[in-house]
Each structure stands twice: as structure tokens, then as C-alpha cells.
C-alpha positions as CSV (number, residue, x, y, z in Angstrom):
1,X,15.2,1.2,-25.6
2,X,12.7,-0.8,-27.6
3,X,9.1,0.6,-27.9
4,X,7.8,-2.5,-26.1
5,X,10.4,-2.1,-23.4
6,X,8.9,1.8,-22.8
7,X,5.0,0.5,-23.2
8,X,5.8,-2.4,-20.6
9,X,7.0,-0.2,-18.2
10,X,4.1,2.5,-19.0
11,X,1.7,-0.3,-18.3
12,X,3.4,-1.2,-15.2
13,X,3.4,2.3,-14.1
14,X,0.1,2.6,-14.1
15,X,-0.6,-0.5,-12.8
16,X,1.3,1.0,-9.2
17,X,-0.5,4.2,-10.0
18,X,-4.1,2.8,-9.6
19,X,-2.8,0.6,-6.5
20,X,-1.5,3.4,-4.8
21,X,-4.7,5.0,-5.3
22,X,-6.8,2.2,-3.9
23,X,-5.3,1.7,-1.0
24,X,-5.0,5.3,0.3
25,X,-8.3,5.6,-0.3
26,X,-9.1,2.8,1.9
27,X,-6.6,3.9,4.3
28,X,-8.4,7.2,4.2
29,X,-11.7,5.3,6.1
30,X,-9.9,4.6,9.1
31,X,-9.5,7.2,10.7
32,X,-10.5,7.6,14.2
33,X,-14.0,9.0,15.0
34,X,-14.0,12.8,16.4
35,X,-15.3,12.3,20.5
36,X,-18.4,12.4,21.0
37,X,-20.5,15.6,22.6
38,X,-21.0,14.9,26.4
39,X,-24.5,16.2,26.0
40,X,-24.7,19.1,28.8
41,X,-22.1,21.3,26.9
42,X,-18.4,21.8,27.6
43,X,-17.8,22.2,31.3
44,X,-14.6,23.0,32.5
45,X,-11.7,20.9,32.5
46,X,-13.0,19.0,29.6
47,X,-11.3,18.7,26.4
48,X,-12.0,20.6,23.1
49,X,-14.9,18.8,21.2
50,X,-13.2,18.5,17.7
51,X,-9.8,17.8,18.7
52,X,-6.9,20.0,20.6
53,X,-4.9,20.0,17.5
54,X,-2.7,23.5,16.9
55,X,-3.6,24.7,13.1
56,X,-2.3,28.3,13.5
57,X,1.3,27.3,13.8
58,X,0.8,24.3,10.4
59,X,-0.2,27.1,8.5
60,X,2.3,29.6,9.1
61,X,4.7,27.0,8.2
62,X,3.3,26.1,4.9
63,X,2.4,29.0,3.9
64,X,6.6,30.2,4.3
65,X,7.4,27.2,2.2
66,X,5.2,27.7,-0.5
67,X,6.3,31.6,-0.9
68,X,10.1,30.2,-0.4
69,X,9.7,28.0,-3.5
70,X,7.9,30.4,-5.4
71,X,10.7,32.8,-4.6
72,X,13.4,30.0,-5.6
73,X,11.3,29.5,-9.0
74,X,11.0,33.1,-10.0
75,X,14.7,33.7,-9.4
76,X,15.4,30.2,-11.4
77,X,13.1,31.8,-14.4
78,X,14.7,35.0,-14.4
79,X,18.3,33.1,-14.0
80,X,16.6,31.6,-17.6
81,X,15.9,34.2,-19.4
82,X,19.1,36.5,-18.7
């Protein structure tokens, strides 16, 4: 490959970089707006201010990924350096 040819495609990738950027950043702004508080308090039957979304279970998952992939990197470095 010419040096142009790798500098073009440097630019260019940068060029989608910064884009990529941009517009998840705008994306990021739309988002919808938490509900707002009825004013008396939660009575029963209503739903949970912020949001009824399960976290617990999301991070017990990601947290067993990460510690899989660490596990799978160790045993690559070690696999290395035998």
C-alpha cells in the first residue's frame, strides 16, 4: 500500500469516528422523561417513581461476563508464556 492510500483511509476514519460521535450524542437527548411525582406520595397500586426496570439481574450478568473474559485472558497469557 502507498503512504497516501493508508493516510486517506486514516482521514476517512476519523472522519466516521467524529460522526459516530455526534450523533450518539444527539441521540443520547432523546430519551424519554422519567414520570412525573403525583404530588401526594406513592399510593398503592401506582407504579415505581423512577421506573420498574430490574437492575439486580443486568448486573449479575455482566459482572459473570466480565470475570469469564478475564478468566479466558489469563489462561490465554499463561498459554503465552509456557
Amino acid at each position: 500500500m502507498s503512504k497516501t492510500n493508508v493516510m486517506n483511509k486514516t482521514i476517512i476514519m476519523k472522519y466516521i469516528f467524529i460522526a459516530v460521535f455526534l450523533l450518539t450524542s444527539l441521540f443520547g437527548f432523546s430519551q424519554m422523561m422519567a414520570p412525573q411525582d403525583p404530588g401526594n406520595g406513592p399510593q398503592s397500586g401506582d407504579p415505581p417513581i423512577g421506573g420498574g426496570a430490574p437492575v439486580g439481574s443486568g448486573t449479575i450478568i455482566l459482572l459473570s461476563l466480565g470475570i469469564a473474559y478475564g478468566g479466558i485472558k489469563i489462561f490465554e497469557l499463561k498459554k503465552v508464556n509456557d
